[in-house]
C-alpha positions as semicolon CSV with decimal commas, in nm:
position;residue;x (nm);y (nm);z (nm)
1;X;-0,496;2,638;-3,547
2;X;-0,308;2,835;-3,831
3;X;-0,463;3,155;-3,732
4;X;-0,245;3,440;-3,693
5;X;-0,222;3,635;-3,348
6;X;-0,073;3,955;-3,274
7;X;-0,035;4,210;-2,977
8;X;-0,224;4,531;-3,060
9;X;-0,170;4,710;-2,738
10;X;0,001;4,740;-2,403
11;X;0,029;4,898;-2,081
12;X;0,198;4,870;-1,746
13;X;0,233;5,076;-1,397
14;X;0,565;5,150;-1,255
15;X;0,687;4,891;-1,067
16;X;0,718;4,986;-0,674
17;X;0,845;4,919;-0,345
18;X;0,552;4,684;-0,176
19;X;0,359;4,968;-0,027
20;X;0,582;5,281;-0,156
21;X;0,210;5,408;-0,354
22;X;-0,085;5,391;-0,182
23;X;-0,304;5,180;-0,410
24;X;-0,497;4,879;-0,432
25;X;-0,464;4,586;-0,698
26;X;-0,825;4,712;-0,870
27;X;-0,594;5,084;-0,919
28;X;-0,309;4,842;-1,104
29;X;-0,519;4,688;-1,307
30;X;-0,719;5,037;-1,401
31;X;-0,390;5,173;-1,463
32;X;-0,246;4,893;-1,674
33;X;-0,553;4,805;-1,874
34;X;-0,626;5,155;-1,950
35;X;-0,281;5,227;-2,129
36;X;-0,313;4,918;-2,322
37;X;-0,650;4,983;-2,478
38;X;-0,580;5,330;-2,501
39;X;-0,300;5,217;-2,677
40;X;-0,491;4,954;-2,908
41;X;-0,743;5,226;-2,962
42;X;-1,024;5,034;-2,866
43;X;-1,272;4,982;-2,623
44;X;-1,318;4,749;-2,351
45;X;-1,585;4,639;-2,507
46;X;-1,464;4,474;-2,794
47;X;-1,247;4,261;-2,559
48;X;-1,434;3,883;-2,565
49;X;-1,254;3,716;-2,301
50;X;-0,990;3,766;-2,029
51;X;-0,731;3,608;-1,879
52;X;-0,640;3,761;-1,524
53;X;-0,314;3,612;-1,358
54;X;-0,158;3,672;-0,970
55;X;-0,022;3,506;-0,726
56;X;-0,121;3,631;-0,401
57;X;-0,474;3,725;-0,372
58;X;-0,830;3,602;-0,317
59;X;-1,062;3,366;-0,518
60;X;-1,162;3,576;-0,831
61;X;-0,977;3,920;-0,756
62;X;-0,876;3,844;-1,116
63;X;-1,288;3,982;-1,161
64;X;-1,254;4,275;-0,918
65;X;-0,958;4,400;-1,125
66;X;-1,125;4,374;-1,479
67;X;-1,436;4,539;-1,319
68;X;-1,286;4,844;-1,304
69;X;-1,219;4,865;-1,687
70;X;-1,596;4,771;-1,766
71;X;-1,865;4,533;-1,645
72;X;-1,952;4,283;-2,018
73;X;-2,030;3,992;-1,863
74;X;-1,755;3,836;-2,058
75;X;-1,601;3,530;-1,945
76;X;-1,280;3,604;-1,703
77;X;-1,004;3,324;-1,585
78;X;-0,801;3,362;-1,287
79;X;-0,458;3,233;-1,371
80;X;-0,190;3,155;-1,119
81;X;0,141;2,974;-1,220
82;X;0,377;3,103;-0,994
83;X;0,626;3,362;-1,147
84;X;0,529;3,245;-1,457
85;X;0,185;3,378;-1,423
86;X;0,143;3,698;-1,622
87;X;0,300;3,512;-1,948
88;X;0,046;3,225;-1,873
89;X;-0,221;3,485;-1,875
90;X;-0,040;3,572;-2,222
91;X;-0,058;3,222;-2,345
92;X;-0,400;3,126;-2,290
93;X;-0,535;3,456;-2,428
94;X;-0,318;3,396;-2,766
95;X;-0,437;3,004;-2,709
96;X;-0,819;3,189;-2,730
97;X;-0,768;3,380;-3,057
98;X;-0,560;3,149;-3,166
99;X;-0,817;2,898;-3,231
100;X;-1,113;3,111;-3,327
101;X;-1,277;3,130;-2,998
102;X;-1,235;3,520;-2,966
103;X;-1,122;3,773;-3,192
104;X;-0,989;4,022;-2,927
105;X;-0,885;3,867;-2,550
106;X;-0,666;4,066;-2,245
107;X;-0,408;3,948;-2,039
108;X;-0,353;4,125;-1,784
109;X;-0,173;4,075;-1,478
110;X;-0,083;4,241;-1,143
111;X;0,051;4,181;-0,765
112;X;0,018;4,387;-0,452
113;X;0,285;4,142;-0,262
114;X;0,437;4,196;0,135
115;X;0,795;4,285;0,209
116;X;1,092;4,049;0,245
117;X;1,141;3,682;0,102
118;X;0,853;3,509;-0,045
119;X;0,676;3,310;0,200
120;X;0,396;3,039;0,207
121;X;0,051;3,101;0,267
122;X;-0,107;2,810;0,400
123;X;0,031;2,597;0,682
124;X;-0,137;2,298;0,672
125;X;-0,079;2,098;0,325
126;X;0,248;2,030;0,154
127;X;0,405;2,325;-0,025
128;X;0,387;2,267;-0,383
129;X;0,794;2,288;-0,408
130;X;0,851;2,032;-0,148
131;X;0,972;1,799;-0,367
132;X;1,192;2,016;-0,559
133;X;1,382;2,117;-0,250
134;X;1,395;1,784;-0,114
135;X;1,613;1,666;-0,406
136;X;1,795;1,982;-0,409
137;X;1,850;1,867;-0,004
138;X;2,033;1,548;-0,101
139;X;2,258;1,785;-0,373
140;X;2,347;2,058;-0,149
141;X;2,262;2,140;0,221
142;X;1,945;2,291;0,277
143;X;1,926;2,671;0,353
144;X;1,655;2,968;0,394
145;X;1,447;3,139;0,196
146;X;1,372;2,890;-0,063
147;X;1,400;3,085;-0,387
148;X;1,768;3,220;-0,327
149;X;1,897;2,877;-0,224
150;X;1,744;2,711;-0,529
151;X;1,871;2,916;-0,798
152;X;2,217;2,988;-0,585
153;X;2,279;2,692;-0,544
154;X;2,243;2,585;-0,936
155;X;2,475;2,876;-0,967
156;X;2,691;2,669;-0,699
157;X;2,688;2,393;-0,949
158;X;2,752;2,572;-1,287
159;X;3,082;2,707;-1,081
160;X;3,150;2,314;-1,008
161;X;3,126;2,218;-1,337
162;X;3,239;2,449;-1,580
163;X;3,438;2,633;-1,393
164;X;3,186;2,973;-1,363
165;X;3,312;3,293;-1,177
166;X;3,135;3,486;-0,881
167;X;3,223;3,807;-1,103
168;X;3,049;3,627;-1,428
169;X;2,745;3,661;-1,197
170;X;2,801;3,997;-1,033
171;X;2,809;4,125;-1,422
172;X;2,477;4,062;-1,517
173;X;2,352;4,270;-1,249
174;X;2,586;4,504;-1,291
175;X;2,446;4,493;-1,676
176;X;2,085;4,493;-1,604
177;X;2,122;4,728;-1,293
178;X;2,274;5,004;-1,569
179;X;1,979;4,917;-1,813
180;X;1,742;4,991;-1,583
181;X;1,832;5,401;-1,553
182;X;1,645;5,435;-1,892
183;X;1,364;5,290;-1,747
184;X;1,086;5,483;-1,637
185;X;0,879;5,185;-1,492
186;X;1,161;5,012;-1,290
187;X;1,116;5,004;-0,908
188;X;1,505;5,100;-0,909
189;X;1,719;5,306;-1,136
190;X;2,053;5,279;-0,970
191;X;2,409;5,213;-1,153
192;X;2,675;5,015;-0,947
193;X;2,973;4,865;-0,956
194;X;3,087;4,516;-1,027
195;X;3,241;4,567;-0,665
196;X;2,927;4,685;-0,563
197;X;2,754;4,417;-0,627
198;X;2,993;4,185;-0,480
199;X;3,036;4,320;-0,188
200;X;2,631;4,369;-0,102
201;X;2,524;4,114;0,167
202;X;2,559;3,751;0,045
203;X;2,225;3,613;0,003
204;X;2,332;3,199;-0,101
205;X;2,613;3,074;-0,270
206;X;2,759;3,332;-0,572
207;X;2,428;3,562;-0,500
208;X;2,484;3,898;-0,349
209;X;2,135;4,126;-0,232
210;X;2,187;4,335;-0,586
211;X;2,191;4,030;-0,798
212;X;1,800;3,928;-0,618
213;X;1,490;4,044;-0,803
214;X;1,334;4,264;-0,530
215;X;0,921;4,185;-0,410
216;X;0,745;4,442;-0,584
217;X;0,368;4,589;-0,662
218;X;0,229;4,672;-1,016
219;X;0,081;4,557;-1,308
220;X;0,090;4,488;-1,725
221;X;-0,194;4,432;-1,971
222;X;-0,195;4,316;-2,321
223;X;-0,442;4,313;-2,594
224;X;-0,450;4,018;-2,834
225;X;-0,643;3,985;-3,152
226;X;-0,654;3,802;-3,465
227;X;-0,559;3,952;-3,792
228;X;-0,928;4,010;-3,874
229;X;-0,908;4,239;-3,596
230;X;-0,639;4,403;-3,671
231;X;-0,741;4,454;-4,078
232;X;-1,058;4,563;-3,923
233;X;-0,912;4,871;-3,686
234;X;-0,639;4,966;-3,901
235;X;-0,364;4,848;-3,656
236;X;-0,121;4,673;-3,895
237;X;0,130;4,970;-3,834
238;X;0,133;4,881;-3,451
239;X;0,066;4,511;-3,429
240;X;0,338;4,300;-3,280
241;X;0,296;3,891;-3,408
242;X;0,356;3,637;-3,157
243;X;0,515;3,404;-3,389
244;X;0,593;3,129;-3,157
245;X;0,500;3,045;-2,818
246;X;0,530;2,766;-2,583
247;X;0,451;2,637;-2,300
248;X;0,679;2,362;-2,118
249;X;0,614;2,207;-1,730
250;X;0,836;1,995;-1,496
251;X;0,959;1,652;-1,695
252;X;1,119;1,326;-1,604
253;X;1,453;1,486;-1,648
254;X;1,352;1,779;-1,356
255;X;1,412;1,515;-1,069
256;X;1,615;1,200;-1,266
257;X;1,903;1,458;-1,353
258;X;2,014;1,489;-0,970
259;X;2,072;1,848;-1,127
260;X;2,030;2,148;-0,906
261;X;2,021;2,318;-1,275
262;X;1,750;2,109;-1,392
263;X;1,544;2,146;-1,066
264;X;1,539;2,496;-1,152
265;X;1,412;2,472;-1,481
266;X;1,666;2,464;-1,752
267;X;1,557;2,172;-1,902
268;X;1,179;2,311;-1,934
269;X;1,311;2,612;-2,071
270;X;1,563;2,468;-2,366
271;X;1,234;2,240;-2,447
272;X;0,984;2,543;-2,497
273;X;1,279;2,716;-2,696
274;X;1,295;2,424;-2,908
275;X;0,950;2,448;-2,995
276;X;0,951;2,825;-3,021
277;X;1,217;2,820;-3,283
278;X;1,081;2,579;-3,485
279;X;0,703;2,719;-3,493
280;X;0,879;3,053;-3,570
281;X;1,098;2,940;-3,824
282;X;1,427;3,150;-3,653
283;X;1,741;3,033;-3,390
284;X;1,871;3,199;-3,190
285;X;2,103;3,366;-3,395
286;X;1,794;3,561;-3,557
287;X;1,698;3,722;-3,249
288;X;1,772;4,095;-3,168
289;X;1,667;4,168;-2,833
290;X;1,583;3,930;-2,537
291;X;1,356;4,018;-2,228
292;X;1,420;3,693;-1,979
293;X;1,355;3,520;-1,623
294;X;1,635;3,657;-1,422
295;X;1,470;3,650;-1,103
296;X;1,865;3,596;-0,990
297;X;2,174;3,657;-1,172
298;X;2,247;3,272;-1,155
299;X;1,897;3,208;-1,355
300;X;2,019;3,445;-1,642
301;X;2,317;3,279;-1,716
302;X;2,199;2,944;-1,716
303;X;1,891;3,038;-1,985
304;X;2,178;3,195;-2,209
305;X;2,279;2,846;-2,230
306;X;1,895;2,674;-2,218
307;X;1,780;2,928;-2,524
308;X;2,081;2,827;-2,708
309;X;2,259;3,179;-2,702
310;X;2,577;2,967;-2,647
311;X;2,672;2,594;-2,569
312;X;2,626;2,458;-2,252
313;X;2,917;2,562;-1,957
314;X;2,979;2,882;-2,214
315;X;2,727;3,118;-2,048
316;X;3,002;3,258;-1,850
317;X;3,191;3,354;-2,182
318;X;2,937;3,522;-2,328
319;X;2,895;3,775;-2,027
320;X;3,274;3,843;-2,052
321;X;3,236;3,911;-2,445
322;X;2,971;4,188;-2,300
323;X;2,778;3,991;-2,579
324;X;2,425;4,047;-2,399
325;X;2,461;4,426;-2,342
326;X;2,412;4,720;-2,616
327;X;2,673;4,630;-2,853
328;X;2,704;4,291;-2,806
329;X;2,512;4,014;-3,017
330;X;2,173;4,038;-2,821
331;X;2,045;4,303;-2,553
332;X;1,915;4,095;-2,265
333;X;1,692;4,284;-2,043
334;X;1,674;4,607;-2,139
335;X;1,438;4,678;-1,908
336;X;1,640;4,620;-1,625
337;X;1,546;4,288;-1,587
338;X;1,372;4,135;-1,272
339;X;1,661;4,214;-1,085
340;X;1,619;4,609;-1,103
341;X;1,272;4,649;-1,265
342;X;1,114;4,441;-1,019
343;X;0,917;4,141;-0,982
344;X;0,562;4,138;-0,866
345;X;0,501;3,809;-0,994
346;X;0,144;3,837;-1,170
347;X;0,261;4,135;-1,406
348;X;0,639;4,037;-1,467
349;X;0,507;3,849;-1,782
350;X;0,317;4,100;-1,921
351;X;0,573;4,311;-1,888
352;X;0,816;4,150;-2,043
353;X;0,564;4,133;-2,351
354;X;0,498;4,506;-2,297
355;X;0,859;4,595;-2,372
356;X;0,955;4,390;-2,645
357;X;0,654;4,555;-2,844
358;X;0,776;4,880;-2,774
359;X;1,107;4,771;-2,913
360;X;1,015;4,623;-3,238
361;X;0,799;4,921;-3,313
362;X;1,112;5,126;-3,256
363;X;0,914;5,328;-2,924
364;X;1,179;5,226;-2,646
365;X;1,300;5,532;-2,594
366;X;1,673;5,556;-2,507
367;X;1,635;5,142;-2,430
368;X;1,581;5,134;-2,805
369;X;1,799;4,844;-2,959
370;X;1,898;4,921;-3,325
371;X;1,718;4,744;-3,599
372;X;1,500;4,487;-3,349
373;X;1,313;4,262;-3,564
374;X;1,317;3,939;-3,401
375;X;1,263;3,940;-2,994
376;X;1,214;3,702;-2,748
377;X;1,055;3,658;-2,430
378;X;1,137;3,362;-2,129
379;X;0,879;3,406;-1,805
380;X;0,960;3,118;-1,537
381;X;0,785;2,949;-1,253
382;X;0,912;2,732;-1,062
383;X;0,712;2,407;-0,910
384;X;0,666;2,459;-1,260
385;X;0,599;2,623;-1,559
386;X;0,813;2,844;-1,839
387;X;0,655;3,006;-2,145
388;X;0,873;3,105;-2,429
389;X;0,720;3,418;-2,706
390;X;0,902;3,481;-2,992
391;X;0,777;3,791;-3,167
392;X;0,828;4,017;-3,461
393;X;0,650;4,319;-3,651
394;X;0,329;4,281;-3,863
395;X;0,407;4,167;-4,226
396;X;0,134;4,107;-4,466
């Protein structure tokens, strides 16, 4: 398992507005997986496996989509982890090259998702976060949609216990709302004010409307291949190494920590970072430039503190010291983040992965963070799963 794996090409839509474009998920995927072979310089049929994620969709769309890039009779996995599901797609295709069994493998990922909150799909089994929110019940009193309450009201508890300010919050979107207007794939591209944003319509606890990730529609593709494969098409200049990954679910500590912090994942996310770090070699002082789960502005702050960006309670702090901005010690989200990129959970992985290669080969445009060679990627589901990438440029 000491083979070397490395991103050789990506591609993404713009993320929109559920049904702002009139497409289908098979036109995502085109889209997406197009750009990132284009972008490899290969094609499809080099690819020897593929790993398909979404959330919301029928049994084996994940093949419809693929079809449209080529018809191989390779093997193709539908992946679904919940919001965590394009960067699962990403793990088990570096998990395939990784040990040998392919040379060259896609992720991709998309989501053609409906308006408003997330809802359930099926009405007659238990929902798969029922026991989740039935501990977060006996913390704080129960309240609709499920999401917002969850991660507002571990906001409501970081406030409780450290003594974290509704502004604190309303920065990070303000932050990641001003990142965004360099971003050409971001469902919005709108500046506003700290008042701004706390003034928008509460949602739950510290959470306004402009510190929500919105539902969105789009897609993100990645090519991964072993260093063979990269010797082998002269892509050393281009190739991105995923230097640490890992993948973390629910533990003991989820439920016995009568946490509404650790319900929402903190715990599995400073345990993958662990792991990340030391496969990689790096802390987190050695990172440049951070793309990260903030499906809320609540969920930011508290993986500040789960990465190790700062001790734990401190997260506030380091928003105040604008330490996550251009300027500051790390960029966080240049992309816009969740929050103003958008979120259509199958792609938001790949995504993620998508711009942190175009930062450390220096091709982010005016997102561009000075000097990135270390960056790092956090991708979240709850119910649950997190995936941690640590990445930095081809060296021989």
């Amino acid at each position: 398992m000491s083979n070397r794996v490395f991103v050789v090409g990506v591609g993404m839509t713009k993320f929109e507005k559920p049904g702002a474009r009139e497409w289908d998920y098979p036109d995502m995927a085109r889209e997406s997986g197009t750009k990132a072979l284009e972008d490899a310089g290969i094609d499809y049929t080099e690819v020897e496996q593929a790993y398909v994620g979404y959330v919301y969709g029928e049994s084996t769309a994940g093949q419809r989509a693929v079809y449209e890039l080529g018809l191989t009779g390779i093997p193709i996995v539908n992946v679904n982890n919940n919001c965590s599901t394009g960067s699962t797609a990403l793990y088990l295709a570096t998990q395939a090259v990784k040990s040998g069994q392919a040379d060259c493998a896609l992720a991709l990922g998309f989501e053609k998702m409906q308006s408003g909150s997330l809802g359930s799909t099926y009405d007659d089994r238990e929902q798969p976060l029922m026991r989740h929110l039935l501990a977060l019940a006996e913390l704080q009193e129960f309240a609709m949609p499920p999401a917002p309450y969850m991660f507002g009201a571990a906001g409501v508890e970081h406030m409780e216990r450290f003594g974290t300010t509704a502004e604190q919050f309303a920065k990070i979107a303000v932050k990641n709302h001003k990142h965004s207007l360099n971003n050409p794939y971001a469902q919005f591209q709108d500046e506003y004010t700290l008042e701004q944003i706390l003034e928008a319509r509460q949602i739950h606890g510290p959470l306004t409307k402009l510190q929500c990730s919105p539902t969105s529609d789009g897609s993100g593709a990645a090519i991964i291949a072993s260093e063979a494969f990269v010797e082998k098409h002269g892509l050393a200049a281009q190739a991105i190494e995923i230097v640490g990954q890992a993948m973390v679910t629910d533990m003991n500590s989820t439920f016995e920590d009568k946490s509404a912090i650790s319900l929402v994942g903190a715990d599995m996310t400073r345990k993958a970072a662990e792991k990340v770090y030391a496969q990689a070699g790096i802390t987190a002082d050695d990172v440049d430039v951070i793309e990260l789960h903030d499906c809320f502005s609540t969920n930011e702050l508290l993986t500040y503190e789960a990465l190790g960006l700062c001790a734990e309670g401190d997260g506030g702090k380091l928003v105040d010291a604008d330490d996550t901005t251009y300027g500051g010690r790390w960029v966080v989200n240049p992309s816009g983040g969740l929050i103003s990129k958008g979120h259509p959970l199958g792609a938001t992985g790949l995504a993620q992965c998508a711009e942190l290669t175009w930062q450390l080969r220096g091709t982010a445009d005016k997102r561009q963070v000075d000097g990135a060679k270390v960056a790092l990627q956090h991708n979240i589901g709850l119910g649950g799963a997190v995936v941690v990438t640590a990445y930095k440029p081809y060296a021989r």
